[in-house]
N, C-alpha and C positions, 0 to 999 in steps of 0.2 A: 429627480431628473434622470432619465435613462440615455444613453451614449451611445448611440448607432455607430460602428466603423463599416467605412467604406474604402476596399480596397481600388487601386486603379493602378495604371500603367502610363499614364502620363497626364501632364494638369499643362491646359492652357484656357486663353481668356479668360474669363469671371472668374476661373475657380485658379487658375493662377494668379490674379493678383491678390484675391483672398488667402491664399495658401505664401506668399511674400509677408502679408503685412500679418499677419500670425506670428510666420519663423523672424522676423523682422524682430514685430513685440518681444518676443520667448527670448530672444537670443542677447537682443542691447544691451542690458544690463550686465552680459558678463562682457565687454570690452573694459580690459584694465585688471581680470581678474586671472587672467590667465596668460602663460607667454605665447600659448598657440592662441590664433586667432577662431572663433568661435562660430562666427559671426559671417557665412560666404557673401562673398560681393554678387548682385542682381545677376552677373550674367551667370555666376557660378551654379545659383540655385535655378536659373532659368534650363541651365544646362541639365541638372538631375532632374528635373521634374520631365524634361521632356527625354529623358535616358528612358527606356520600355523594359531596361533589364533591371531596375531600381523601383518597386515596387513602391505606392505612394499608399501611407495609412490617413484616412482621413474622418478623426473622429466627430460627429455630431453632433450636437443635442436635440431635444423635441421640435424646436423650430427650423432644426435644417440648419443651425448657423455653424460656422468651423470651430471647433474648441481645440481641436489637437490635431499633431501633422507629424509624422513618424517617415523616415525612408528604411525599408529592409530588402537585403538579395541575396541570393545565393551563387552569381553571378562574380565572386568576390574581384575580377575585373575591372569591373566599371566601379571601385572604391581609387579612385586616385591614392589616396595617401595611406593607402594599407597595402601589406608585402600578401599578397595572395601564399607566395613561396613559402611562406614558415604556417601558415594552416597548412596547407599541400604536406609539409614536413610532419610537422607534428599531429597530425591527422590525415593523415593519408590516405586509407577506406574512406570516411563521411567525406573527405574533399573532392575525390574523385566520384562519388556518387552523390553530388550536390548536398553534402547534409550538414555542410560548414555555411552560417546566415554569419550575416553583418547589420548594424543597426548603423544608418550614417548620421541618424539625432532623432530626438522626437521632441516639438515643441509644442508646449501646451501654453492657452492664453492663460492668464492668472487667474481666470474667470470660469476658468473651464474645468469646473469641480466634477471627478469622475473620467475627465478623459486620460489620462496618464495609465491608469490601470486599464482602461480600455482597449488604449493604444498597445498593450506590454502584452495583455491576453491575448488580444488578436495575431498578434506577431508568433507567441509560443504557439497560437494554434496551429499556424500555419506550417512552421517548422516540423511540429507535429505529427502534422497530417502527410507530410511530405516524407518523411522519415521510412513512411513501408514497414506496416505492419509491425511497428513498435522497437523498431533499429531508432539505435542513439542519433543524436543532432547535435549538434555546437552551434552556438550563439553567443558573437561578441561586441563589442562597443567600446568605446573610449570615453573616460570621463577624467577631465581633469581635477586636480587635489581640491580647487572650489568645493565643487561639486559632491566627493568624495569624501571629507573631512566636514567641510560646515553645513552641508545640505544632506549627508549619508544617504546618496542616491544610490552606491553601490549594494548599502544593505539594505535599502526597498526592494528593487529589484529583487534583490535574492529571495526575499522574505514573498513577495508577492509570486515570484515563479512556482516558490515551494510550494504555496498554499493552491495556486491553481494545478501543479503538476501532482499534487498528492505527497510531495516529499519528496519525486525523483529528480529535480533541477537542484544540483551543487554550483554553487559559485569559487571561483578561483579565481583571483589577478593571474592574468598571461603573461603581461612584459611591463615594465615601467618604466620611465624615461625621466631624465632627471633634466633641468635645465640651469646650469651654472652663469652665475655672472661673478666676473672679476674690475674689480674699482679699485681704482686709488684715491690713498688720501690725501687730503692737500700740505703743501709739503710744509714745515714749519714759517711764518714769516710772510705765508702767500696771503 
């Protein structure tokens, strides 16, 4: 089976409620797995889909059907819950000359063998090709410990960036975030 992606700049009718019950399916399973929520509420994803500066990947298979769904930009604005300011900081040239990408998720149906690396290639292409004449890019995403620990999504990616980049895509953790809970115990007697 071969993976067509198709980019666009925004999904509405058919191809949004196809593109819902996709990130829908992809997503459900991690409520309970993580402390951030995974998972956007309808109006949320309604809202990025039809954002024009939030680039929609939308991978295919032979029949046309949706198998993967990916958000990327370089727009790092329109990421609600990312500090544009610390890319801006710590990459300073690529931020100012757009060469700082964000991935807001990419959800693949379970059924959708081949679209993942579809979706990852297309994305690095893009970056790529946008960079001028082979000036660096930055590309980043957030994945939680799930993800990173019992899924080792972080070392696909790398591993698959390397082999489509020839070697020149390193991967690094940027920032990490810890989330503490404190409980008490019950008191003797209770």
């Amino acid at each position: 089976m071969t993976m067509k992606v198709d980019v666009v700049e925004s999904l509405s009718g058919n191809a949004l409620e196809l593109a819902w019950e996709l990130y829908e399916r992809a997503f459900r399973g991690m409520d309970g797995l993580a402390v951030q929520r995974h998972l956007m509420h309808r109006g949320e994803f309604d809202d990025v889909a039809g954002d024009r500066r939030v680039l929609k990947y939308c991978a295919l298979d032979d029949d046309g059907t949706l198998c993967g769904l990916a958000t990327y930009t370089n727009v790092l604005d329109a990421m609600p819950l990312i500090s544009p300011a610390y890319f801006a900081r710590r990459w300073p040239k690529h931020y100012a000359e757009g060469r700082v990408w964000y991935c807001g998720f990419v959800a693949v149906d379970p059924t959708g063998n081949g679209a993942f690396p579809a979706l990852v290639a297309a994305m690095y292409e893009r970056a790529d090709a946008h960079a001028w004449a082979g000036r660096g890019w930055v590309a980043a995403l957030d994945l939680c410990r799930h993800n990173a620990v019992e899924r080792r999504l972080d070392r696909a990616i790398a591993s698959l960036l390397r082999r489509i980049s020839a070697g020149r895509v390193r991967a690094e953790p940027a920032d990490a975030q810890t989330y503490w809970v404190y409980e008490t115990v019950p008191r003797s007697g209770s």
